[in-house]
N, C-alpha and C positions, 0 to 999 in steps of 0.2 A: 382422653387420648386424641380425640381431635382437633380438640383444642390445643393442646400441647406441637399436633401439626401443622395447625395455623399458623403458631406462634415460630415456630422452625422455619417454614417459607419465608413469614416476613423478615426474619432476621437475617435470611441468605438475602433477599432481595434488598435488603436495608444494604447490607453489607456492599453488595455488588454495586449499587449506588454508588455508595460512597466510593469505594475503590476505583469504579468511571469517573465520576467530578475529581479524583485526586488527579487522576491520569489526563484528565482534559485541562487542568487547570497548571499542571508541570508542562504539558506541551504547548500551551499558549505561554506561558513562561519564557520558555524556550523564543515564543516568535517575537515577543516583546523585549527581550535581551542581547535577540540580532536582527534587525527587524529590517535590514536589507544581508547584499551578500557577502561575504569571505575568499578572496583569493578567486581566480577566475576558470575554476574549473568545472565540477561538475554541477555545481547549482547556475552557472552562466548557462552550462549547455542545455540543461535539460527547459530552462527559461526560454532559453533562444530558443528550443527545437520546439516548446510550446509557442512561442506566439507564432514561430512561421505555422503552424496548425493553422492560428484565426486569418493571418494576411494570405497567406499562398494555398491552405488546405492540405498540407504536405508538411511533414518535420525538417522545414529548409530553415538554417541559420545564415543569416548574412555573416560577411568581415569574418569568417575563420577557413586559412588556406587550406587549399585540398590537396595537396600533392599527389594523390592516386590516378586525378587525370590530365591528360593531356592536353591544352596547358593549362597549367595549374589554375583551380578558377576559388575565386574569392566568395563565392557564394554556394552551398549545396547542400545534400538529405544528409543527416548528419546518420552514420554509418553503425557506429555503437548505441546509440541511443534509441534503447527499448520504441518502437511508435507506440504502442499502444499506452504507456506511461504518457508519450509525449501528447496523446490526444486526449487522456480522462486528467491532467495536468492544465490541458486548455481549455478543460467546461468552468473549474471555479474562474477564471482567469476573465470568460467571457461574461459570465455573469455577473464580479464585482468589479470590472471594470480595468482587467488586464494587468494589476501591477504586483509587486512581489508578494504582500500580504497577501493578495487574494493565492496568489500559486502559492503558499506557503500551509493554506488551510486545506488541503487536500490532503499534508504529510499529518495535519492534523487532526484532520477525520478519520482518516484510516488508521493514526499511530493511537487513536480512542476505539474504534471496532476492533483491531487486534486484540485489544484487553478483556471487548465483550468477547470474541468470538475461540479465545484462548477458554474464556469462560465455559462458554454455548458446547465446546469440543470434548471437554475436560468433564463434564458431569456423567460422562458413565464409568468413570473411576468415582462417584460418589462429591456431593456439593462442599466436601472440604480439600481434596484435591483439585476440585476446578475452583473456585475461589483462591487457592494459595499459587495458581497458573497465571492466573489470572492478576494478582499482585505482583508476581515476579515481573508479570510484562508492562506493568502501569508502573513498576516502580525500578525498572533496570535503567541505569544511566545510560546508555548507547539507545535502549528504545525512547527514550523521554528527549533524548539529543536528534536522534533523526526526524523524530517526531514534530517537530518545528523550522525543520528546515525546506529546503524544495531539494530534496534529496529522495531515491524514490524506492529507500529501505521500506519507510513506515507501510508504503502503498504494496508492498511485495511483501511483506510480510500479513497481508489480509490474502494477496493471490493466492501464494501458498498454501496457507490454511483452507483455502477454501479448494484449492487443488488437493489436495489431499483427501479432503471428508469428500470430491467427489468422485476421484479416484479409489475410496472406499467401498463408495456408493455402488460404481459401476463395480466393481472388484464381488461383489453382493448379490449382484443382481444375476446372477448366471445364468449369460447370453452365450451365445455361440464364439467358439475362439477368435471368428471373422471381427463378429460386429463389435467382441470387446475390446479386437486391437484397434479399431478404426476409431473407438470410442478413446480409445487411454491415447490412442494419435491425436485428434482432433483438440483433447483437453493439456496435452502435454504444449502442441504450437500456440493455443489459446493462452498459455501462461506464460510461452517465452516471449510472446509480445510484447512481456511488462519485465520479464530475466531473463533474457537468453542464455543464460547458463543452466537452464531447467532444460535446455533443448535435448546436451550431449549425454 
């Protein structure tokens, strides 16, 4: 019998391997098949709003009009774009050297931890439910597609997960009504930094 459970770990953890190198190796896919940008929209911005991080310290894009103030200035904090994306966006960026591949490995670490952490989430339904969670997010075209871009699904899609199990967490821990609403406040702004649409 324990032998037989030995043999059962190794095979979930063989398994999960494997299903991570597939999931790493379709999102590096992905950054070798577009390996700069597409049309000038949100991969420009969130580029832009990264490197004003390293030059200015602030998510400031040069060259795009602002029309909201008075007068209109060609330079500014870029408005919809999550900061806190725009600054964990600027650690690969400073490290390998600022250019689009390195910004590009962030959608790509995080679009591989969503798969483990779909995994990690998923085994108190039992290691055949979270292993089959776990393929679904290594192997859905829309996660393997954002997954190699500088697009900042793959990276909101690890926040979440990890918003939620600790949103669980504190939901568990039965604190006082005070400290659990300041607690689910604190963790709610903490995630809209990277989605604002987690705010409303």
């Amino acid at each position: 019998a324990a032998r037989r459970g030995i043999d059962v770990k190794r095979s979930i953890a063989v398994t999960m391997i494997l299903v991570l190198l597939a999931a790493l190796a379709l999102r590096l896919g992905v950054v070798a098949a577009i390996p700069s940008f597409f049309g000038s929209g949100d991969p420009s911005v969130y580029y832009g709003a990264a490197r004003g991080c390293l030059r200015y310290g602030v998510p400031r894009i040069d060259f795009i009009w602002h029309f909201a103030t008075s007068p209109p200035e060609i330079a500014h904090l870029e408005d919809y774009c999550e900061p806190g994306f725009a600054y964990l966006l600027a650690v690969p960026m400073a490290l390998l050297g600022g250019g689009v591949i390195a910004a590009k490995l962030l959608s790509v670490v995080c679009g591989t931890l969503a798969v483990f952490l779909a995994y990690l989430f998923g085994r108190r339904f039992g290691h055949s439910a979270a292993i089959l969670a776990a393929a679904l997010v290594a192997f859905e075209p829309w996660s393997i597609y954002y997954g190699g871009l500088i697009m900042k699904e793959a990276t909101v899609s690890v926040v979440v997960l990890l918003f939620f199990a600790a949103v669980r967490r504190l939901l568990d821990s039965a604190q006082a009504t005070r400290s659990l609403g300041l607690g689910l406040g604190l963790l709610t702004v903490t995630a809209g930094l990277f989605q604002y649409e987690l705010l409303p």
